[in-house]
C-alpha positions as CSV (number, residue, x, y, z in Angstrom):
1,X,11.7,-1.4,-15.5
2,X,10.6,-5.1,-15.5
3,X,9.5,-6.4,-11.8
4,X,12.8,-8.0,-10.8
5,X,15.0,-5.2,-11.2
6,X,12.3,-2.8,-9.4
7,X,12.7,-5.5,-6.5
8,X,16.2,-5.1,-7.0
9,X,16.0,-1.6,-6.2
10,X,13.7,-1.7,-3.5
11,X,16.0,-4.1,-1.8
12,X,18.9,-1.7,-1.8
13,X,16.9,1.4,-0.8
14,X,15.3,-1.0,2.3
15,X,19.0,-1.7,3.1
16,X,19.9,2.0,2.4
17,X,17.4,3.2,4.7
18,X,18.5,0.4,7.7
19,X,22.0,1.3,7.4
20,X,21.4,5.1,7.7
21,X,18.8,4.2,11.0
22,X,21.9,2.2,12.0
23,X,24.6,4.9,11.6
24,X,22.0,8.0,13.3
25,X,21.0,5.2,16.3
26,X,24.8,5.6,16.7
27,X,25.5,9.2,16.2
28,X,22.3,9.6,19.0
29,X,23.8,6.6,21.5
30,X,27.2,8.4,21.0
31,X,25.7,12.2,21.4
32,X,23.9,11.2,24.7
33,X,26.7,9.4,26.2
34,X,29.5,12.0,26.3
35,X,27.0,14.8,27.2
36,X,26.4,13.0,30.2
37,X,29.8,12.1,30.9
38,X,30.5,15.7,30.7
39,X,27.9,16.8,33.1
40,X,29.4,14.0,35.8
41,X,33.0,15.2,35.1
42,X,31.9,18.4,35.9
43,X,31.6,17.2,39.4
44,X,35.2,16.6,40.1
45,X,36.3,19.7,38.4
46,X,38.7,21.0,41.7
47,X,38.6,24.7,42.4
48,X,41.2,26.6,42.6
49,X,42.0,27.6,46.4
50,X,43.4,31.0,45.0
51,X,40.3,31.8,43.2
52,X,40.6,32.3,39.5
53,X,41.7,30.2,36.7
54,X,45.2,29.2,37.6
55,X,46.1,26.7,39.9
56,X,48.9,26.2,42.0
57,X,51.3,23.2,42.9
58,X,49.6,22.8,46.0
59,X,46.2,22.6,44.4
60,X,47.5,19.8,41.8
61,X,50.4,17.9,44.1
62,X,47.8,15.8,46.1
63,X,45.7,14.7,42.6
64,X,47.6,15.2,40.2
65,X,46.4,12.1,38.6
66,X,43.0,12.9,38.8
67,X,43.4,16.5,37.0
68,X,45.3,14.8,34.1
69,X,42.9,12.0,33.5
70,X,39.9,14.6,34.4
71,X,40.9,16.8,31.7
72,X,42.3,14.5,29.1
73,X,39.2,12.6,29.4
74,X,36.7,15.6,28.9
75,X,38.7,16.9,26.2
76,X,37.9,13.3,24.5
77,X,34.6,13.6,25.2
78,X,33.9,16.5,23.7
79,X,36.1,15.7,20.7
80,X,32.9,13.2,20.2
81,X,30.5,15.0,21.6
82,X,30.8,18.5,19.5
83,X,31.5,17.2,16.0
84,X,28.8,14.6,16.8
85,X,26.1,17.9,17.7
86,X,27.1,19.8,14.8
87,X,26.4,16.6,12.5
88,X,23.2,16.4,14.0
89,X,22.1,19.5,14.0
90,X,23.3,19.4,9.9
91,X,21.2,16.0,9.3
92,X,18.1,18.0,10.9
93,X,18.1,21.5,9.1
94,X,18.1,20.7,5.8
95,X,16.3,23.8,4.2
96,X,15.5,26.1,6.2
97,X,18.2,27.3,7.9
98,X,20.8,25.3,6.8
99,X,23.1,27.7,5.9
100,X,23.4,28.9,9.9
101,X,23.8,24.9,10.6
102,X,26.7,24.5,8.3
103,X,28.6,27.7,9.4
104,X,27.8,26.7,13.0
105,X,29.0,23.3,12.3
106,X,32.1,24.6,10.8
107,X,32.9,26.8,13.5
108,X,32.2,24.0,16.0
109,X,35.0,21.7,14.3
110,X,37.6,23.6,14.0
111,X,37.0,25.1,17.9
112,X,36.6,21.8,19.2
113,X,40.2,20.8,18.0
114,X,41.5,23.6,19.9
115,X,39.7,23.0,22.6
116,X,40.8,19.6,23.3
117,X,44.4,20.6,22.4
118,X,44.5,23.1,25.1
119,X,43.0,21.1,27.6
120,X,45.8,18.2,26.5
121,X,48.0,20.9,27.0
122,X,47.0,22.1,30.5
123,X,46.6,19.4,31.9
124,X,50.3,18.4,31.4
125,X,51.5,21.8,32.1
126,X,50.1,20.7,35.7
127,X,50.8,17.3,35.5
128,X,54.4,16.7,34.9
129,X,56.0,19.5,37.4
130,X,53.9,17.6,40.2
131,X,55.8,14.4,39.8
132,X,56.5,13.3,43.2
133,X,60.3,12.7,42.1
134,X,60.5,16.3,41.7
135,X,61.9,18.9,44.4
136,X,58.6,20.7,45.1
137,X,60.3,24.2,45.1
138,X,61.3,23.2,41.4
139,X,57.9,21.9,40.4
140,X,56.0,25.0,41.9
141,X,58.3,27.5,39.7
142,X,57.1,25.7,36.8
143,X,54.0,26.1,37.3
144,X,54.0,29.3,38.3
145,X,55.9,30.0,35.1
146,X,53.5,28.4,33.2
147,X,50.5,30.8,35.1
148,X,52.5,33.9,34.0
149,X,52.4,33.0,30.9
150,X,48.8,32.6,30.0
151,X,49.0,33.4,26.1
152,X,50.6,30.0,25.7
153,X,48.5,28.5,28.3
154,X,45.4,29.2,27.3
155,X,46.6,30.6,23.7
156,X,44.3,27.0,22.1
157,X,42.0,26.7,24.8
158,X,40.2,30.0,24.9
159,X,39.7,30.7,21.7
160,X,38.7,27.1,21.1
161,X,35.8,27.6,23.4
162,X,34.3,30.8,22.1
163,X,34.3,29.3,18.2
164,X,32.4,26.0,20.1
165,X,30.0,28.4,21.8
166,X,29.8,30.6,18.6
167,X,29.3,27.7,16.3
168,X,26.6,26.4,18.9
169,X,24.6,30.0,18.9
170,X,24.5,30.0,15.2
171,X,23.4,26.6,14.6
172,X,20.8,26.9,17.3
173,X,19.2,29.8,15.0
174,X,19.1,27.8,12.5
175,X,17.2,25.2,14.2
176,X,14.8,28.0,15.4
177,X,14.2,28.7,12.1
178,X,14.1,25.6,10.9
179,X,11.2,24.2,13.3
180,X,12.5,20.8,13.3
181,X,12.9,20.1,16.7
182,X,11.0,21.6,19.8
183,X,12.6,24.8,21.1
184,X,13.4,23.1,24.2
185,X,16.3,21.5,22.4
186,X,18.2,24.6,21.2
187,X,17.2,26.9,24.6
188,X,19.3,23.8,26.4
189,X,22.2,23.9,24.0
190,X,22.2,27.6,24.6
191,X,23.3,27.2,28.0
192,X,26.8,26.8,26.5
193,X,26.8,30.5,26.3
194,X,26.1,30.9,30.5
195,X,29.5,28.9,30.7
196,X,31.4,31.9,30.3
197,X,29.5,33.3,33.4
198,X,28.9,30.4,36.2
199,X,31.3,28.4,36.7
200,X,31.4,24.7,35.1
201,X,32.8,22.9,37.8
202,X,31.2,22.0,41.0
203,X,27.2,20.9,42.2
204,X,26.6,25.1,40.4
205,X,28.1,23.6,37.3
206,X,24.8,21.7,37.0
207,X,23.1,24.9,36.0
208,X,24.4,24.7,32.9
209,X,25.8,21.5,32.3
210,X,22.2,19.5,33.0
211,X,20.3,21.6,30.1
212,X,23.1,21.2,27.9
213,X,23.2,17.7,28.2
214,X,19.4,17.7,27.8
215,X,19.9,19.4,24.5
216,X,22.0,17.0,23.2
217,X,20.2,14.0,24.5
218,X,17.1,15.7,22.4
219,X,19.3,16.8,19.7
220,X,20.0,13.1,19.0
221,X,16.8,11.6,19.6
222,X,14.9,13.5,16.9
223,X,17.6,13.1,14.2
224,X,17.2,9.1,15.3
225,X,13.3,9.7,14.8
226,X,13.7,11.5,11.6
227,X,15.0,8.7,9.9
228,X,13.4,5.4,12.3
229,X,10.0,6.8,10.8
230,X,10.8,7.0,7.5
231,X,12.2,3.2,7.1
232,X,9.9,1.3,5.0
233,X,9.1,-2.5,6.0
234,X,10.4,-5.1,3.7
């Protein structure tokens, strides 16, 4: 290869390697972001008065407007958020342990869709029977309809959370096994499993939502490392 094709080449794989810097830097802006937007949202998560997972009219009547851009907005944010992990997670385990961070990745897709489906879904199950234009007595037997009949309330929802948490335990092995990131970084995205337990919502929603959130932030920042470092200078 004669010395201006080989500088040919070099140019591309310079351009190459800024573009892919580029795209991660994005992928990690992106990643951090929405996993602090979803620690803040947990904030204003209401609680139920009645205890439980249900709410009633008189729980949604007063801010109902807040509870459908609350939830409609998380569910976008993890929509990004999730896919965006698993990517990262995929760009970082590349031998060893891979095959945990593709089937973790995998699961983390195709949960996250119904996850954010079924929050869509909740939050106008909630939203619409509140309309002030309503008779209350009509909008409160709606939704007490809709709590009786939790298969179809939470029938995307549910199971769309346990396949994101799944999906986030078996890629987390495989970055354990794969020692590319410090362990920190997987023990915080392990939180996701203590969901099921404390609550998300709320100033105790920090307990989990903080270290998940650190997780990510990490998650990002070595994949944007990973390929900063290996950018040659022109």
């Amino acid at each position: 290869m004669d010395a201006v094709a080989t500088g040919v080449v070099d140019t591309a794989e310079r351009a190459a390697d800024r573009s892919t810097v580029a795209r991660v830097s994005l992928l990690a802006i992106a990643l951090g972001v929405t996993a602090v937007a979803a620690a803040v949202g947990g904030l204003f998560w209401p609680e139920p008065a009645g205890g439980g997972d249900t709410y009633s009219y008189a729980d949604i009547a007063s801010d109902r407007g807040l509870w459908w851009g609350l939830l409609g907005g998380l569910a976008v944010v993890a929509v990004i958020n999730v896919p965006l992990q698993a990517i990262a997670t995929m760009f970082l385990v590349r031998e060893r342990g891979s095959l945990w961070a593709t089937v973790g990745g995998c699961l983390m897709w195709v949960g996250i869709g119904l996850q954010a489906t079924g929050g869509a879904g909740w939050a106008s199950a909630y939203f619409y029977p509140t309309d002030p234009s309503l008779d209350p007595g009509v909008g409160s037997a709606v939704i007490e309809a809709a709590n009786n009949d939790l298969a179809h309330l939470f029938g995307f929802l549910i199971p769309g959370a346990l396949l994101v948490v799944l999906g986030t335990v078996i890629q987390c092995v495989g970055l354990f096994r794969a020692h590319v990131v410090p362990v920190w970084v997987p023990i915080g995205l392990l939180f996701a499993v203590i969901t099921f337990v404390v609550p998300g919502n709320g100033a105790l929603g920090l307990v989990t939502s903080v270290p998940m959130a650190v997780g990510a932030i990490g998650l990002g920042y070595f994949a944007w490392r990973r390929v900063a470092g290996s950018v040659t200078a022109p």
